[in-house]
N, C-alpha and C positions, 0 to 999 in steps of 0.2 A: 345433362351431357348428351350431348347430339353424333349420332353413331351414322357414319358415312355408308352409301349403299354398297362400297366394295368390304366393307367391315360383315353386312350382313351376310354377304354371298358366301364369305373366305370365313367366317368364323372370330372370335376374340377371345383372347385373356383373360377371365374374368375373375376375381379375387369372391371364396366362395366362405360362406362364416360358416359356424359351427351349426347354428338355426337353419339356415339356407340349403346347410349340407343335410338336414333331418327332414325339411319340407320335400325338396329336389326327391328324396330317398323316400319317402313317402308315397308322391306323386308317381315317383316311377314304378314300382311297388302295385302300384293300384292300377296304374295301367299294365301292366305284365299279368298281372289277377284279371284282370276282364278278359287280355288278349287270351290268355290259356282257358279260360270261362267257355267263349266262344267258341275254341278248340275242341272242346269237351263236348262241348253239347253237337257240335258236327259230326265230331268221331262216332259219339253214339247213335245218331240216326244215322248216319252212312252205315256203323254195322248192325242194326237194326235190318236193316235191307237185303244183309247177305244173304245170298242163297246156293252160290257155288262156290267153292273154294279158291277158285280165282279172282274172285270180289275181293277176297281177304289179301290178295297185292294191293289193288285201286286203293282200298285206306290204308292200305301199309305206305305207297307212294304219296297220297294224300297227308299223312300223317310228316311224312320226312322233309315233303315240301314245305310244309306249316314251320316244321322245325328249324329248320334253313332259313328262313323267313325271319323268325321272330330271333333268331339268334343275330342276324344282321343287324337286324329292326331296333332291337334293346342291349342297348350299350353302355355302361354308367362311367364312363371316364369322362372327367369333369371337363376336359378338352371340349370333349361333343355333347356334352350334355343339354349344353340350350339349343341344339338343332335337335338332339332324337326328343327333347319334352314336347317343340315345337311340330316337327312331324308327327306326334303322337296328336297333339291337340287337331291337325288339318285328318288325321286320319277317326276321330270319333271315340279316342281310347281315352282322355283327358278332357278338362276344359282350363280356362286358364283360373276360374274359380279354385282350381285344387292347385294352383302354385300361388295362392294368397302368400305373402310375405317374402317372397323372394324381391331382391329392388328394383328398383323403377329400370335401370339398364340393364336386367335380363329378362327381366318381364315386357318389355320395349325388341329387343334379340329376339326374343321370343313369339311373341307374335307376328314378329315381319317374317319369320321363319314358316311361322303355319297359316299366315294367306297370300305365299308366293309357291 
């Protein structure tokens, strides 16, 4: 199936199986664990550093932006699901090896997603 490039910009349809839906959930799953991984380990060397009491805003602030962020970032409605897998793939949180089994046209979605 040959998916047009105003298909890739604007998003599709996509009819999701019950396997598809446990891989998808998986994959996403694993990336939201690394993305808060990385959270983690910031948070604690930023407050490792403290030393005046007003530092403990800067990771507070640091902390809320993160939050903001990753709540935008990780969306699981199956609508947007093959753009946020595929932004996750361009951003280093996935690769397309961890959406093995998904079919060939979201995995095709998908990629055009994470090297445009």
């Amino acid at each position: 199936m040959k998916t047009s490039p105003s298909e890739f910009r604007f998003g599709r349809d996509f009819t999701w199986s019950h396997a598809e839906k446990a891989i998808a959930r998986k994959a996403f799953n694993l990336a939201l664990g690394r993305e808060l991984d990385a959270v983690i380990r910031e948070a604690k060397h930023r407050a490792s550093k403290i030393t005046q009491p007003s530092e403990l805003w800067d990771l507070e602030h640091y902390l809320t932006g993160r939050r903001q962020s990753i709540d935008r970032t990780y969306d699981y409605r199956y609508s947007v699901l093959p753009r946020v897998l595929g932004d996750l793939i361009r951003k280093g949180r996935l690769t397309e090896d961890d959406l093995h089994g998904l079919s060939e046209d979201k995995l095709a979605y998908i990629h055009q997603v994470a090297t445009h």
